[in-house]
C-alpha positions as CSV (number, residue, x, y, z in Angstrom):
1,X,-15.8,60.7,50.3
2,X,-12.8,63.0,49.6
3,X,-13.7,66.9,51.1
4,X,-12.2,69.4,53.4
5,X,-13.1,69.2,57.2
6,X,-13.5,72.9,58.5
7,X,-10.7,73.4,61.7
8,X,-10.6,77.1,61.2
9,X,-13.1,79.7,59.5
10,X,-13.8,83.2,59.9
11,X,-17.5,84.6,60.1
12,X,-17.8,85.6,56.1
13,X,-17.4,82.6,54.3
14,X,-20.0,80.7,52.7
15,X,-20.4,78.4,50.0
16,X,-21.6,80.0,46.6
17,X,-21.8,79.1,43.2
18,X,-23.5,80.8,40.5
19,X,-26.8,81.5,42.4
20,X,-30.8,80.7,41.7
21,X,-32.4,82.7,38.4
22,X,-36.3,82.7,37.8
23,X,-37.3,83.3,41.6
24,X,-37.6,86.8,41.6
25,X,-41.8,86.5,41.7
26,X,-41.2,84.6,44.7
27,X,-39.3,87.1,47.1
28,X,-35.1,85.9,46.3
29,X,-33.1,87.2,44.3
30,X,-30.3,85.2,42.6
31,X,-27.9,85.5,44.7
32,X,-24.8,83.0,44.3
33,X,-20.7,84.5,44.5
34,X,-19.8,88.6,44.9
35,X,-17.4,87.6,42.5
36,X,-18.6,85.5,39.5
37,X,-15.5,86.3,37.3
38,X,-13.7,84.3,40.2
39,X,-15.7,81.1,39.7
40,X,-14.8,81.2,35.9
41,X,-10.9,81.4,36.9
42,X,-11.5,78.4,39.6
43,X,-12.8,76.5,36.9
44,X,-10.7,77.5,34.0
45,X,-8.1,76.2,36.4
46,X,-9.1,72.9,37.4
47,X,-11.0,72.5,33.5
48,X,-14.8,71.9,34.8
49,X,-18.0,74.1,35.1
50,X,-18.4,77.4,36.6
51,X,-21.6,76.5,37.9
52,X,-19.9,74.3,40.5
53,X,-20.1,75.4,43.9
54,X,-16.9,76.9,45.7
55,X,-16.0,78.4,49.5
56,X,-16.1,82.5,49.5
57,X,-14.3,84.1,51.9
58,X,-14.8,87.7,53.0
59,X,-11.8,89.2,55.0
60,X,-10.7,86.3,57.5
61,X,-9.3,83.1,56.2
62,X,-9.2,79.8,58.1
63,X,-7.8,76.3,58.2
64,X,-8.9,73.2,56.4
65,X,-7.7,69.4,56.8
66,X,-8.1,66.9,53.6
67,X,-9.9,63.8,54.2
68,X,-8.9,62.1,50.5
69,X,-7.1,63.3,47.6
70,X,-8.2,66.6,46.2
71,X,-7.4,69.3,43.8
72,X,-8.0,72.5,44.8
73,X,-7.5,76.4,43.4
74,X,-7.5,79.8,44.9
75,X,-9.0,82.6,43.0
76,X,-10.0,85.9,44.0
77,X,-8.7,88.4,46.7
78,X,-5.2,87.3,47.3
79,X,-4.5,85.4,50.6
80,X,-1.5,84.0,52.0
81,X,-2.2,80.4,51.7
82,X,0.3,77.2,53.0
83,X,0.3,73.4,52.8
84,X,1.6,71.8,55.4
85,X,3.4,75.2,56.3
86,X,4.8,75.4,52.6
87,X,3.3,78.3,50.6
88,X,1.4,78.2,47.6
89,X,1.0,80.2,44.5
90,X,-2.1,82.4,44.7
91,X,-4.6,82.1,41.1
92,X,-3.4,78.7,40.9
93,X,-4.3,75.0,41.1
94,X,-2.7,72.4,43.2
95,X,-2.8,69.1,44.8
96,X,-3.7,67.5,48.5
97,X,-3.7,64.2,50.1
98,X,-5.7,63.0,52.8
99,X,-4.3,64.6,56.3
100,X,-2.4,67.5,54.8
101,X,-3.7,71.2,55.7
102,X,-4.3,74.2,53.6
103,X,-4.1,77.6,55.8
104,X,-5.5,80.3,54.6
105,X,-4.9,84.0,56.3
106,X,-6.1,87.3,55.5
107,X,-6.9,89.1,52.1
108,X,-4.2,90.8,51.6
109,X,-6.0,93.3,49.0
110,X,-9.4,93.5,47.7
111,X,-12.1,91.4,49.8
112,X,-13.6,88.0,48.4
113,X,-11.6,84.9,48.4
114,X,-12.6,81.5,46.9
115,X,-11.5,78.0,47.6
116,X,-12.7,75.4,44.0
117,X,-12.5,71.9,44.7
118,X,-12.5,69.1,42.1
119,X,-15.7,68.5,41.0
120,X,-16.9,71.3,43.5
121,X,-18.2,71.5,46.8
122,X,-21.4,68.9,47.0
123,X,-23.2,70.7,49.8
124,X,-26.8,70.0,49.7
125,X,-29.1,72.0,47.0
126,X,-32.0,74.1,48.2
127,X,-33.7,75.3,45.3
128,X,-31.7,74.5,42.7
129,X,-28.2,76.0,43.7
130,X,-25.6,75.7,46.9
131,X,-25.4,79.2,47.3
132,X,-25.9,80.5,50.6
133,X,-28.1,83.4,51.4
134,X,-28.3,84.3,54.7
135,X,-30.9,87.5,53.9
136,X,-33.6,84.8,52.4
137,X,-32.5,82.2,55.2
138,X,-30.8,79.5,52.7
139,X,-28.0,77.3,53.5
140,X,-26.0,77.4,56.7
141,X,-22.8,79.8,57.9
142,X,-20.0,77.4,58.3
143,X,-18.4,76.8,62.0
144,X,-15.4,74.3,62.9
145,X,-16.1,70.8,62.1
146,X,-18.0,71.2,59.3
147,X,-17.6,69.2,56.4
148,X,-17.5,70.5,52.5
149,X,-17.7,67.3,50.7
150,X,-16.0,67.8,47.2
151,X,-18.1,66.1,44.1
152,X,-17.2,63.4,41.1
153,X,-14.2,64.9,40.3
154,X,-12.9,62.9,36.7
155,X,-9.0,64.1,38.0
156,X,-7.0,66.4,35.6
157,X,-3.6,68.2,35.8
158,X,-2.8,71.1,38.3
159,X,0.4,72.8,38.7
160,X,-1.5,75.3,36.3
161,X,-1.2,79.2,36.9
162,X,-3.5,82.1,35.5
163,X,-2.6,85.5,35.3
164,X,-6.3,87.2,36.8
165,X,-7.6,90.3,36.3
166,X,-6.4,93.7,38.5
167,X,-10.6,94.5,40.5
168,X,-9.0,94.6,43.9
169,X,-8.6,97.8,44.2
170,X,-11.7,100.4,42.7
171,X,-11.2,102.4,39.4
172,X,-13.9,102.9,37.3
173,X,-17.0,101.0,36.3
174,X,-19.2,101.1,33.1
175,X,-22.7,102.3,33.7
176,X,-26.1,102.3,31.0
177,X,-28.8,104.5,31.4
178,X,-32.0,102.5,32.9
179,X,-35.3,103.9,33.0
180,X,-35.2,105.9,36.3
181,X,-32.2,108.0,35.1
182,X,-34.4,110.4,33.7
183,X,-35.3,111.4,37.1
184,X,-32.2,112.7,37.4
185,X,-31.5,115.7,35.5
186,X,-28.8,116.4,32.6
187,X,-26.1,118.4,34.7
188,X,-26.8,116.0,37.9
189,X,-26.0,112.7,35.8
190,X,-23.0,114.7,34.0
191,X,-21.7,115.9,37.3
192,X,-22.6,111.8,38.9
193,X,-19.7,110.9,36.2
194,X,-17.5,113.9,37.1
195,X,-17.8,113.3,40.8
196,X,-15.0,110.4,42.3
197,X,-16.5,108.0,44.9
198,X,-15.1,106.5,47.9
199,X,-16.2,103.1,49.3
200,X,-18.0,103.5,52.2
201,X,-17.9,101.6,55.6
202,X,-21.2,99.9,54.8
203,X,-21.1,96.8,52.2
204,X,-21.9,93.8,52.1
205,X,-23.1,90.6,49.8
206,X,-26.1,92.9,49.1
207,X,-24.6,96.2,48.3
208,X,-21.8,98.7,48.4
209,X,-22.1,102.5,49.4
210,X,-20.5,104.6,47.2
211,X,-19.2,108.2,48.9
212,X,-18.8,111.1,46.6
213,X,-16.5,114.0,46.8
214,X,-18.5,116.8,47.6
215,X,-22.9,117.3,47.3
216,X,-24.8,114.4,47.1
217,X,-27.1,113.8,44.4
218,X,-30.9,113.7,44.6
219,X,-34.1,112.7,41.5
220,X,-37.0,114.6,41.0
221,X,-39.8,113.2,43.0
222,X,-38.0,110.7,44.8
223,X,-40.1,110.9,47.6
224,X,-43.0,109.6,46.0
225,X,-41.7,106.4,43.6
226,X,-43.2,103.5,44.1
227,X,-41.2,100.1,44.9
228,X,-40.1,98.5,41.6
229,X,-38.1,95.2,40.8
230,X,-34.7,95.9,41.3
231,X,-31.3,93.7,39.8
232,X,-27.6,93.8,40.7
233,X,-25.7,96.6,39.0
234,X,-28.6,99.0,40.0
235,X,-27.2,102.2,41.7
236,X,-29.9,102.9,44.1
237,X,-29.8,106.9,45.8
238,X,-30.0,107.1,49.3
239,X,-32.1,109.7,50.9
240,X,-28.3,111.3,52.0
241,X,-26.9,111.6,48.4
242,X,-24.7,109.2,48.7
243,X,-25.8,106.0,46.1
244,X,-25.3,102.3,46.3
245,X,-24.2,99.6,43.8
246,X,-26.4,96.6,44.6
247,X,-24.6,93.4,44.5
248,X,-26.0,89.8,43.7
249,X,-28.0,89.1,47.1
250,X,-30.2,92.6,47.0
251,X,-33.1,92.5,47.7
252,X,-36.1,92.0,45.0
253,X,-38.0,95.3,45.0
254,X,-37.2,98.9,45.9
255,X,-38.4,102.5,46.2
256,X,-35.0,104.5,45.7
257,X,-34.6,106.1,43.1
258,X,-31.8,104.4,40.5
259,X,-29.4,106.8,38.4
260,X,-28.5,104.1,36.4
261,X,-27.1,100.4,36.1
262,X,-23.1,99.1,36.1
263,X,-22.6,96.5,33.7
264,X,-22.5,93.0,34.7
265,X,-18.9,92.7,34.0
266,X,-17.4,95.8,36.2
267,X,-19.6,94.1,39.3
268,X,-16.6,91.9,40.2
269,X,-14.9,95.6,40.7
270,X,-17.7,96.7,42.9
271,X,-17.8,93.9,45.4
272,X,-13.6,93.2,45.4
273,X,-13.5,97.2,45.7
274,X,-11.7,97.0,50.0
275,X,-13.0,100.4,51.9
276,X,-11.6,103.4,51.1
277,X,-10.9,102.6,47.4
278,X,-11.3,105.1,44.9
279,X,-13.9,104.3,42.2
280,X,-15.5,106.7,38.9
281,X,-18.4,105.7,37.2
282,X,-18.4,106.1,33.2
283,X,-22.0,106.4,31.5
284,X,-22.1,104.6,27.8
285,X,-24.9,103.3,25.8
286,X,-27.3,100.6,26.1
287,X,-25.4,99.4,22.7
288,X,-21.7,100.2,23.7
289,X,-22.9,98.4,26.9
290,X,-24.0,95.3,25.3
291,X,-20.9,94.7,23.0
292,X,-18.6,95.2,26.3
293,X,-20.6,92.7,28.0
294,X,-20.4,90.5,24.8
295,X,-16.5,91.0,24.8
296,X,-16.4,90.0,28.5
297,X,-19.1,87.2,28.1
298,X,-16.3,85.6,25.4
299,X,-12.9,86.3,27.9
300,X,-14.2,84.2,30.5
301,X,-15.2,81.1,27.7
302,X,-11.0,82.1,26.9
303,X,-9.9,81.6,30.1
304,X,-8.9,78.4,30.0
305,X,-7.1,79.0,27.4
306,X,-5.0,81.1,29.4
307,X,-3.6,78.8,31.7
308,X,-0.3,78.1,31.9
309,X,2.0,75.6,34.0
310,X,3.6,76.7,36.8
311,X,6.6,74.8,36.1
312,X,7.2,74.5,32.3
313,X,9.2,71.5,30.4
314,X,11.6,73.3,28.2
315,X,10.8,70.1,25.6
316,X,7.0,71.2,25.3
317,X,8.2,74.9,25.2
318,X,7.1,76.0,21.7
319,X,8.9,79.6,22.8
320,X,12.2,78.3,24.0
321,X,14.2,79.9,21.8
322,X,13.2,83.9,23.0
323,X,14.7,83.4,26.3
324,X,18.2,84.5,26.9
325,X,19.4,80.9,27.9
326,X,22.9,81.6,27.3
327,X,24.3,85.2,27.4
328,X,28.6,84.6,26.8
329,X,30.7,81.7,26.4
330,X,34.4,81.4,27.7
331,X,37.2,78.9,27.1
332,X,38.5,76.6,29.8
333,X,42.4,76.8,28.1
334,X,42.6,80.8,28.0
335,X,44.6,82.9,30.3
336,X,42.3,85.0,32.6
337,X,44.5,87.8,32.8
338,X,45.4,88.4,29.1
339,X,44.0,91.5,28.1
340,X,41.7,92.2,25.0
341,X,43.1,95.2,22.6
C-alpha cells in the first residue's frame, strides 16, 4: 500500500478531515481541520472529495519518505517544502515515487498546514471520521515511524496551481447576533465592533483569545448564566474582558456569556490568524449573514474550477495572444550604427 512513512514530525500535527456532526448529545463536538477552506483547496487540487482525510500541521513541519507512487498537495499556512532537496510550489499538487522524501519546515506565515494525499489518508475511522481529537481522546498524535496510508486513489493530473485565499494574517471577521448578545448592551456591542483585537498567546484547536485595545467588555448577569450548548464561531467573554472565538474542537456546553457568533466562513481567518495579528470584528444580520455564507458555500464548489497548470502548453493556451511574446523585430542585413532621422 502506497502512504507516507513518518521520519520527522513536530508535536501539532494530526490527521483531520471534515470532523463528526450529530454527537453533540453525547459530549464531542465535531471537531475535524482548524481550516476547512484548506481541505476544499487540497481537494480542488487533486479533483476528489473534501471529506477525505489530510495531515494538519501547526507550526513545526517534518519529514516524510514515500513508500509507492503518490500525489500529494500542500494547502494552508505556507511552508518551505522540498523533494529530494528540490523545492516545491506551495498551494500546489505534485507527484512522488516510492523512496523520494518531501521535507516540510516551518510556517512561514499564518499557522495550519495541510499535507492531501491521493485518495486521502486511510487512517482508521472512529466514529465515523479520521479526525483526531485529542480533548475527547480520539485518534493518536503521530511520532516517527508512523505510517499514513493513502486510499484508492483513481490517479489524475498534478502540476496544477491554485491561487488561495489571503487568512494568514487577521483582519476582520463577519459576526451575527445570537441570542446571548442581548446581554450585552447597545454602546458595549457598538464599542465590541469599534475596539481592534490582538491575538493572544493562548489558542489552540479549541479556541483563540482575542485581546482588545483598551476595557474589556462584560454582560449583564453573567455571573449567573447557566451552561448552554455552545458551536464554533461563538465568541465566548472571559471573566477578564477579553473574549474568545471558539474553533471546531470546543467544547459542547458553556456558561460564558456569548456577544455573538463569526460566520462559518471567516473561521479559517480566526484559527490561521499567527499571534500578535490584528483582527476587527463587523456585526451584520442574520440575513446578510446567510447570503455571505451562501456566496462562500458556492466559491469553494468553484474551486476547482480555479486551478490552473503550473506549466502551461502554449497550444492549449486559449489566451495566447494577450501576452507580449514579441516586443521588436530587427534585420540580420542592417548596419548597426546607421542612425534613425
Amino acid at each position: 500500500m502506497s502512504g507516507l512513512k513518518v521520519l520527522r514530525i513536530g508535536p501539532a500535527a494530526s490527521v483531520q478531515d471534515m470532523g463528526r456532526p450529530g454527537l453533540l448529545d453525547q459530549g464531542i463536538s465535531r471537531g475535524g481541520a482548524a481550516d476547512a477552506l484548506a481541505l476544499h483547496e487540497g481537494a480542488a487540487l487533486l479533483r476528489q472529495s473534501p471529506d477525505l482525510a489530510a495531515l494538519e500541521i501547526a507550526g513545526a513541519g517534518g519529514e516524510f519518505e514515500a513508500t509507492g507512487p503518490l500525489r500529494i498537495a500542500l494547502t494552508g499556512a505556507p511552508m518551505d517544502a522540498a523533494l529530494d532537496g528540490a523545492p516545491l510550489r506551495w498551494n500546489a499538487s505534485h507527484r512522488m515515487q516510492a523512496g523520494q522524501r518531501l521535507t516540510l519546515g516551518a510556517v512561514r506565515s499564518g499557522v495550519y498546514a495541510y499535507l492531501h494525499l491521493g485518495g486521502g489518508m486511510a487512517t482508521e475511522c472512529v466514529l465515523g471520521a479520521r479526525a483526531v481529537q485529542a480533548s475527547s481522546g480520539l485518534g493518536e498524535r503521530l511520532a516517527a515511524g508512523d505510517l499514513l496510508p493513502a486510499g484508492e486513489d483513481p490517479g489524475g493530473e498534478t502540476g496544477q496551481g491554485l491561487e488561495a485565499e489571503d487568512r494568514f494574517s487577521g483582519g476582520t471577521l463577519r459576526i451575527a447576533g445570537s441570542f446571548q448578545s442581548g446581554l450585552f448592551g447597545e454602546s458595549a456591542r457598538a464599542r465590541f465592533a469599534a475596539t481592534q483585537f490582538t491575538r493572544g498567546a493562548r489558542a489552540n484547536r479549541m479556541g483563540v483569545e482575542m485581546l482588545p485595545e483598551g476595557a474589556g467588555f462584560s454582560a449583564e448577569g453573567q455571573l449567573k448564566i447557566l451552561s448552554e450548548i455552545i458551536l464554533p464561531g461563538d465568541v465566548q467573554m472571559t471573566g477578564s474582558g477579553a473574549p474568545f472565538v471558539l474553533l471546531r474542537e470546543c467544547q459542547t456546553t458553556g456558561g460564558y456569556p456569548r456577544i455573538g457568533t463569526v460566520l462559518p466562513c471567516d473561521l479559517p481567518r480566526v484559527a490561521q490568524a499567527p499571534a500578535g495579528a490584528k483582527l476587527r470584528f463587523d456585526w451584520v444580520s442574520l440575513e446578510h449573514g446567510l447570503e455571505i455564507q451562501r456566496r462562500a458555500d458556492a466559491a469553494l464548489k468553484a474551486l476547482p474550477g480555479r486551478c490552473a497548470p503550473l506549466l502551461r502548453d502554449p497550444a492549449q493556451m486559449a489566451d495566447l495572444l494577450s501576452y507580449n511574446l514579441i516586443s521588436g523585430a530587427v534585420w540580420a542585413g542592417a548596419d548597426p550604427f546607421a542612425r534613425e532621422d
